[in-house]
C-alpha positions in Angstrom: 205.8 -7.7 27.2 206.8 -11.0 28.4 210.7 -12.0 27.5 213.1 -14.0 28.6 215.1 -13.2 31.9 211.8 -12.2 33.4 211.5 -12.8 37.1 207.9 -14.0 37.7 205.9 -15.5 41.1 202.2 -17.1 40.6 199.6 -15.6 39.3 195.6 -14.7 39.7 195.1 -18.7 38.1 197.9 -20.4 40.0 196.1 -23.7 40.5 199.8 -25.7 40.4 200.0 -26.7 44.2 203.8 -26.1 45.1 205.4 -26.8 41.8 207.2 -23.1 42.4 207.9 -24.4 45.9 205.1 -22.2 47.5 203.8 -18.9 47.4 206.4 -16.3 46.9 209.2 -18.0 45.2 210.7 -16.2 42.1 211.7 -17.9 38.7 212.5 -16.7 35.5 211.4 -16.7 31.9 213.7 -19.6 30.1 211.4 -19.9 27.0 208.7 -18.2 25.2 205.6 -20.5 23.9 205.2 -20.0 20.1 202.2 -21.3 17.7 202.7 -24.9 16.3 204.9 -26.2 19.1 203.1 -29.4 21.0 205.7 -28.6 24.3 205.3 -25.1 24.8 202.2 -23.1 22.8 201.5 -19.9 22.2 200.4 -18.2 25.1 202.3 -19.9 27.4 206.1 -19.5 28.9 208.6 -22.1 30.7 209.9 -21.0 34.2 212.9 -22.3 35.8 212.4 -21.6 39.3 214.8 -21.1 41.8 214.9 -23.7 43.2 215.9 -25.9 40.5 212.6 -27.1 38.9 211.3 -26.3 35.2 207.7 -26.1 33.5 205.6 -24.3 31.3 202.6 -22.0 32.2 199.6 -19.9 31.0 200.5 -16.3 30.1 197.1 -16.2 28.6 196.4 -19.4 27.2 192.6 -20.9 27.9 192.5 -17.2 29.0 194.1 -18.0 32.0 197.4 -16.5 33.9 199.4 -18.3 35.9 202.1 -15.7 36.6 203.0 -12.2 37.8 205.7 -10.2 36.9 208.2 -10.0 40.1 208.6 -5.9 40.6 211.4 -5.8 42.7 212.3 -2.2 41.3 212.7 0.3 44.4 209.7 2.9 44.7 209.4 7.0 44.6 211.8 8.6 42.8 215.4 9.9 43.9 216.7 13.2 42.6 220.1 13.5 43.2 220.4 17.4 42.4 217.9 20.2 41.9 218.3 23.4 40.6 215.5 26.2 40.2 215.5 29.4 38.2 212.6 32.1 39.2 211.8 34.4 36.2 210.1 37.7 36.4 
C-alpha cells in the first residue's frame, strides 16, 4: 500500500534518465496522486529525492511503474530468548 513517508528507488519502467540522480538513489513519498487532479493523477505519486529534486511518477498509471519500494528492513529473524517444554 503506497503512503506517504515511503522510501522508494526506480522501478521495472524507470525510463526518467537521472532525474533520481542515478540508479540507487532513495526518495520518499511526498504526495499521493488522486482522481480529478491535472498535477498529480491517480495512479501516480510525487517523490522528493534525496538529493533535493521533486516529481511525480507512475505507480500504475498507463500500467506502468516507475518505482520500487526501498526494503531496507534487516533480514532472518532474531530471537532474543527461547524457552522449550518437553511433554510426555
Amino acid at each position: 500500500m503506497l503512503e506517504v513517508g515511503l522510501r522508494v528507488v526506480r522501478g521495472p519502467d524507470w525510463s526518467w534518465r537521472y532525474q533520481d540522480d542515478g540508479e540507487g538513489h532513495v526518495g520518499t513519498v511526498v504526495e499521493i496522486g488522486r482522481a480529478g487532479s491535472v498535477t498529480s493523477p491517480d495512479k501516480t505519486v510525487v517523490v522528493q529525492w534525496d538529493t533535493g529534486r521533486r516529481t511525480n511518477y507512475r505507480v500504475g498509471y498507463q500500467n506502468a511503474y516507475d518505482l520500487r519500494v526501498w526494503d531496507n528492513a534487516p533480514a532472518g529473524i532474531a530471537m532474543l530468548s527461547l524457552e522449550f517444554t518437553v511433554s510426555k
